[in-house]
N, C-alpha and C positions, 0 to 999 in steps of 0.2 A: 303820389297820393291822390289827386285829382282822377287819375286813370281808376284808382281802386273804389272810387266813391260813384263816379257813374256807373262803373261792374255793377255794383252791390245796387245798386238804383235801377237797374235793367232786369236783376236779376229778381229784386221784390216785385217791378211789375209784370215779369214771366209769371213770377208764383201766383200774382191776384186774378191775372188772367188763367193759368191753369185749374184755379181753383172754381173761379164764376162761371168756366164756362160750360161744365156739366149742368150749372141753375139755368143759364140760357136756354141751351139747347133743348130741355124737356119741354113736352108734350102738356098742358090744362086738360082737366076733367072736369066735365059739365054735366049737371048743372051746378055751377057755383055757388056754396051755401046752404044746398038744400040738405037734408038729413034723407037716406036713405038704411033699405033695408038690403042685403045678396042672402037670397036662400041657394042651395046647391048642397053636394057634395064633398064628402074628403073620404081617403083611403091614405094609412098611417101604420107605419111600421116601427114598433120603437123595442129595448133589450127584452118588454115580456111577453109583447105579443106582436106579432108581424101581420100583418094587411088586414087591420080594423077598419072596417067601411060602414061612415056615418053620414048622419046629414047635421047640415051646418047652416048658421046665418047669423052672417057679421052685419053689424050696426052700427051706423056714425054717422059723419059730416062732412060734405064736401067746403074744404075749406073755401071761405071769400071771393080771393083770387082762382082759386080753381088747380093750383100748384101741389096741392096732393089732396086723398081722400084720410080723411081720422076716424079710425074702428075703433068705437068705443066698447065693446058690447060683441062675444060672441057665445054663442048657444049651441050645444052639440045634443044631437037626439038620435034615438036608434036604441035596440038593444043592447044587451051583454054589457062590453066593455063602454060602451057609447055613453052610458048614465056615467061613466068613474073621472075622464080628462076634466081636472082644472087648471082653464087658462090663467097664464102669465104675461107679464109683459107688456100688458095694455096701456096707455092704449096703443094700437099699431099704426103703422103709418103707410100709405098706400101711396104711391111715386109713380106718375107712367113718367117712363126714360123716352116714350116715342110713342106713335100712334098706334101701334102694337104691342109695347112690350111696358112690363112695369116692376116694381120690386115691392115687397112687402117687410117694412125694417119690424124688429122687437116680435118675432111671430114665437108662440112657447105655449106648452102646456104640463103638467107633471099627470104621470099614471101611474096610479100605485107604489108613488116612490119614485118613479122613473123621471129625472126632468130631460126635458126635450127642448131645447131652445134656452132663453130668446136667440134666433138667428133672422139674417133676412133671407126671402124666399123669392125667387124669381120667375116669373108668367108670360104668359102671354095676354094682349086684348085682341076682341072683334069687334068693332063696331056695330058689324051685318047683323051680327047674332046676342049682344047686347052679353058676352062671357068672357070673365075672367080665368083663366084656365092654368096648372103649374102640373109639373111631373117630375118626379125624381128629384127632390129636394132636399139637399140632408138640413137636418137642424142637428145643434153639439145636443150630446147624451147620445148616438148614435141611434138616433132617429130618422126617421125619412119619411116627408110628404111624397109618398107615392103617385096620389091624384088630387086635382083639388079642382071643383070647377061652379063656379057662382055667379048668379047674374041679379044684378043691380035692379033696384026697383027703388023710383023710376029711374029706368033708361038711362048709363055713363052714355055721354060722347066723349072721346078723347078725338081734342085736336092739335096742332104741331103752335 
């Protein structure tokens, strides 16, 4: 009995450790706290139209600690079909997994009927060039962020 209760005690704290150690090992996004603007681009493919290319600009807050960004607030403009996407899912939450790379969880829009998301979307960052960039991303409704590419004002640093 004694053998089966340390198991079971070794094996919750494999799991807490497996569990924390993705929060450790992420990357901060700076500046911490501030409220920013990313204007940029998106190109989006969903069941009624295939490779809609708009401009974008998400809006939020970089949280306290610096542990992820919160899009409050996204604005799609452009012609045609550009006036029709209303987001869902908001707000979204922006994770750099490293000093390069990040996810975007709850990302969604419906067009004309078509819902596209919420899914999360995977990117890259640059520090150099101050861009968050994503390609070939599917979102559920058979969607896909084709392009996505936005830079933070002011200025993300992500650091380790």
């Amino acid at each position: 009995m004694k053998l089966i209760k340390t198991f079971a005690r070794g094996a919750a704290v494999a799991l807490i450790c497996a569990t924390l150690s993705p929060i450790v090992s992420a990357a901060t996004i700076g500046p911490a706290g501030s409220s920013f603007t990313a204007p940029g681009t998106i190109n989006v493919s969903t069941p009624i139209a295939p490779n809609v290319s708009c401009g974008i600009t998400l809006s939020g807050v970089v949280s306290t600690d610096g542990t992820y960004a919160q899009i409050n607030s996204v604005a799609i403009t452009g012609s045609g079909l550009c006036g029709v996407p209303q987001i869902i899912g908001l707000p979204w939450k922006l994770v750099a997994t490293s000093t390069t790379a990040g996810n975007v969880a709850n990302v969604g829009f419906s067009v004309l009927g078509a819902n596209c998301g919420p899914s999360t979307i995977n990117g890259s960052w640059s520090n150099a060039t101050n861009t968050l960039s994503a390609s070939a991303q599917p979102l559920s409704g058979s969607c896909t962020v084709n392009s996505l590419s936005v830079s933070p004002n002011p200025a993300f640093t992500v650091s380790p």
